[in-house]
C-alpha positions in Angstrom: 0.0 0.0 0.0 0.9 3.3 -1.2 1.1 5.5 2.2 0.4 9.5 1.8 3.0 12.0 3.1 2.3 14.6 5.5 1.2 17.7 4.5 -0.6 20.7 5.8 -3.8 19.1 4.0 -3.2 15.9 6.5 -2.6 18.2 9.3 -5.5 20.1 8.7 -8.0 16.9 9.1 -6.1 15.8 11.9 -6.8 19.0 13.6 -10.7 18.8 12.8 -10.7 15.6 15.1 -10.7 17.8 18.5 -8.8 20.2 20.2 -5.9 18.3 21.7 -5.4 16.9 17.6 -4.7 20.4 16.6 -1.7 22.0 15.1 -1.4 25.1 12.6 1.0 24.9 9.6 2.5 27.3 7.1 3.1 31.4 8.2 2.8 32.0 11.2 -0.8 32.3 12.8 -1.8 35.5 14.8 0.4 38.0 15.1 2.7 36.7 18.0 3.4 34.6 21.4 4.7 31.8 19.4 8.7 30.0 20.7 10.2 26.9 20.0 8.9 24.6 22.5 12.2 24.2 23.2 12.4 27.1 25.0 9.9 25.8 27.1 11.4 22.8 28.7 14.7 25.2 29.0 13.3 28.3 30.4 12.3 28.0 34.1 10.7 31.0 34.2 8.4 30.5 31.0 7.9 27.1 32.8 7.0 28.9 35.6 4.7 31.5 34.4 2.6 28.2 32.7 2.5 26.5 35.2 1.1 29.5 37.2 -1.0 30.3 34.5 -3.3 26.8 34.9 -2.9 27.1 38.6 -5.1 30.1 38.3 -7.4 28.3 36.1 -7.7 25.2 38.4 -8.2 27.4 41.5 -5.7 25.9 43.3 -2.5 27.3 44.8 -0.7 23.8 44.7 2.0 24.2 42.3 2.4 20.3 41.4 -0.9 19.8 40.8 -1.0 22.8 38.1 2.7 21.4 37.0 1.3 17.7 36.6 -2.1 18.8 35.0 0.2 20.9 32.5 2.9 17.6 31.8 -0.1 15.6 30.8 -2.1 18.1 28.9 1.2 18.7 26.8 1.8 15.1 26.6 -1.8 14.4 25.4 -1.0 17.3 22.3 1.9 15.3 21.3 0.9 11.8 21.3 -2.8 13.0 19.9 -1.1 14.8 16.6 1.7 12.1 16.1 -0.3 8.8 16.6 -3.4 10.2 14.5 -0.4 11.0 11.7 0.5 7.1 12.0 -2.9 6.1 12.1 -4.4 7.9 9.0 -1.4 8.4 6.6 1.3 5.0 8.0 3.8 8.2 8.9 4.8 10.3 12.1 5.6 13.7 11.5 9.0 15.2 12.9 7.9 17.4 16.2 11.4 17.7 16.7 11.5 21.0 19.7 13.2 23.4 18.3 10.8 22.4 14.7 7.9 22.7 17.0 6.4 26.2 18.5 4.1 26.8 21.3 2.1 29.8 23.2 -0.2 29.8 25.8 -3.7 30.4 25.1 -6.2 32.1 27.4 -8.0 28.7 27.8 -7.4 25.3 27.1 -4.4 23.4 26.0 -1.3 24.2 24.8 -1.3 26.2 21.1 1.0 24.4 18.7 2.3 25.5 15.5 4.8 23.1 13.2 5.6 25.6 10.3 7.7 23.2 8.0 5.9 19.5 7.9 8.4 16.5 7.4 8.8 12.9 8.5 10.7 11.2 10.6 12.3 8.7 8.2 11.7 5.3 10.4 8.7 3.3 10.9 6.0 4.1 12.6 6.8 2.0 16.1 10.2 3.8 16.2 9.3 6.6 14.8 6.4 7.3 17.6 9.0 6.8 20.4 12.1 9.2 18.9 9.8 12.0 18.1 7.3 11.8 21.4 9.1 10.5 23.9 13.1 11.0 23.1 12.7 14.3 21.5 9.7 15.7 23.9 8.5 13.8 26.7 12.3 13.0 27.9 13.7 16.4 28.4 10.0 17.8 29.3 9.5 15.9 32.3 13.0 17.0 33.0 11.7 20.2 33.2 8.8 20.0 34.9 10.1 17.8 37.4 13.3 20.4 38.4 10.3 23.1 38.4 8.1 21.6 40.7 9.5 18.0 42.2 6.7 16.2 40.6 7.6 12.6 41.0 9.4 10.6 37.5 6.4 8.0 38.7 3.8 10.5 38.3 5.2 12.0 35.0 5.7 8.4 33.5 2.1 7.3 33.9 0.7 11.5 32.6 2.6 10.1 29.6 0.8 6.8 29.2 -2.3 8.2 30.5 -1.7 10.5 28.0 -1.2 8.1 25.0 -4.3 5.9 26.0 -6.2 8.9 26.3 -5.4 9.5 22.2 -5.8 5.9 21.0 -9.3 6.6 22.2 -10.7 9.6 20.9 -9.1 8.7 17.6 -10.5 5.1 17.6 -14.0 7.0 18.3 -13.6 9.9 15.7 -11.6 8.3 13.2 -12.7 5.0 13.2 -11.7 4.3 9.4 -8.3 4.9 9.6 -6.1 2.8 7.3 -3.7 2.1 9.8 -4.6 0.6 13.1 -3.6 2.5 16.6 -4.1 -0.7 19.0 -0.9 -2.1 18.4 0.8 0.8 18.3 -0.1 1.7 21.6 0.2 -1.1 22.9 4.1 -1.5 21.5 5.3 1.7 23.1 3.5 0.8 26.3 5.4 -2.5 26.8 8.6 -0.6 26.0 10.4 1.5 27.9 10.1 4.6 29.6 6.3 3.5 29.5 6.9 -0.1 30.3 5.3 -0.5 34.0 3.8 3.1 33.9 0.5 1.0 34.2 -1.1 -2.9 33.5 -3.3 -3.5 30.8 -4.9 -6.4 29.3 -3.2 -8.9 27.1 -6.1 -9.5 25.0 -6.4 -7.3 21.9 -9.4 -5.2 23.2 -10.3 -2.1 21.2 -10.2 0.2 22.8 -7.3 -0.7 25.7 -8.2 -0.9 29.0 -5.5 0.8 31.3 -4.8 0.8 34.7 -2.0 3.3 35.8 -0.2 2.9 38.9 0.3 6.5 40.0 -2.0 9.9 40.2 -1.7 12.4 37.7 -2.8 14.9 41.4 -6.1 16.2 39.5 -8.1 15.0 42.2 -6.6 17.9 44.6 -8.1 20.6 42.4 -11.4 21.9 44.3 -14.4 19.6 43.1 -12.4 17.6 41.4 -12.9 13.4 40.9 -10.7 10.9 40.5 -9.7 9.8 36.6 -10.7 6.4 35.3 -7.0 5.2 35.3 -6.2 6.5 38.2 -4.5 4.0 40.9 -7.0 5.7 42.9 -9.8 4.5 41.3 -10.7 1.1 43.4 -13.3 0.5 41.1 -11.8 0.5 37.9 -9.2 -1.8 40.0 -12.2 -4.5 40.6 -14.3 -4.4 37.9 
């Protein structure tokens, strides 16, 4: 089978598949606020003024909590865009960080903008990990750990959560996709970093069922529940 390349076109119907999907190509869109995200896992005080930023919006003045609800929302932009690449086109787009721009919008997850579309140039299992996790999630929870001591346990399951989270909405948006996500997913979660992160079923159930084994700390935001992955969540656990 003939795969398609990535292209602002591919990019575009990725976006229309929700919010955390979403990525703008081409000039630059608005007028400014846009850095490499780069520049984000290097800058502690651009860190800082983020994480800040969804403290306010949580209402809560626990700095981790806002930190960890930030890792995961950013986690669940990357793995959303690159996985739905793999899924509808059999390719994973290159969001190298310094290729890769970001701003902070009044509401809602992180604004990302990849002016130049290319491909990594491996297969889609590899080319998942090097791109998401080596090139991103690696030096990010880096970051957001030396900014706020949120635990490496904590960070490793926000980025499986995070990944599940993705194979989901796409397998209920974009249920035609030429490429199937299950075993993607299910590849980089028996491989490290994500190996252990959580435990999920051996059977190949579509959609996975996942079961993480630490808190992602949304729970401490007023009125807040507990997430359905959660290690928390005793009845996901027995059921």
């Amino acid at each position: 089978m003939v795969t398609a390349v990535i292209t602002s076109d591919v990019l575009a119907r990725i976006t229309a598949i929700g919010p955390y999907f979403a990525v703008a190509t081409g000039p630059r869109p608005g007028a400014c606020g846009f850095r490499p995200l780069a520049d984000l896992y290097a800058d502690p005080v651009a860190l800082e003024e983020c994480v800040r930023a969804v403290a306010g919006r949580l209402g809560t003045d626990q700095l981790r909590v806002a930190a960890s609800t930030l890792h995961l929302g950013t986690a669940s932009r990357l793995w959303s865009i690159a996985l739905a690449c793999a899924t509808l086109t059999g390719r994973v787009p290159d969001l190298g960080p310094e290729r890769l721009w970001w701003r902070m919008p009044a509401s809602g997850p992180l604004d990302l903008w990849l002016p130049d579309p290319r491909e990594v140039d491996q297969e889609p299992h590899p080319a998942l990990h090097h791109t998401v996790i080596v090139q991103n999630l690696t030096p990010w929870a880096d970051a957001v750990r030396r900014a706020s001591r949120v635990s490496p346990l904590t960070l490793r399951g926000n980025a499986a959560s995070a990944l599940l989270g993705a194979h989901r909405v796409l397998l209920s948006r974009a249920p035609d996709s030429l490429f199937p996500a299950v075993p993607l997913v299910r590849a980089l979660l028996d491989r490290p970093p994500l190996a252990g992160a959580g435990t999920h079923p051996a059977t190949p159930a579509e959609p996975l069922v996942f079961q993480r084994r630490s808190c992602c700390l949304y729970y401490r935001v007023p009125g807040a529940g507990i997430c359905g992955d959660c290690v928390l969540n005793t009845k996901e656990k027995t059921s």
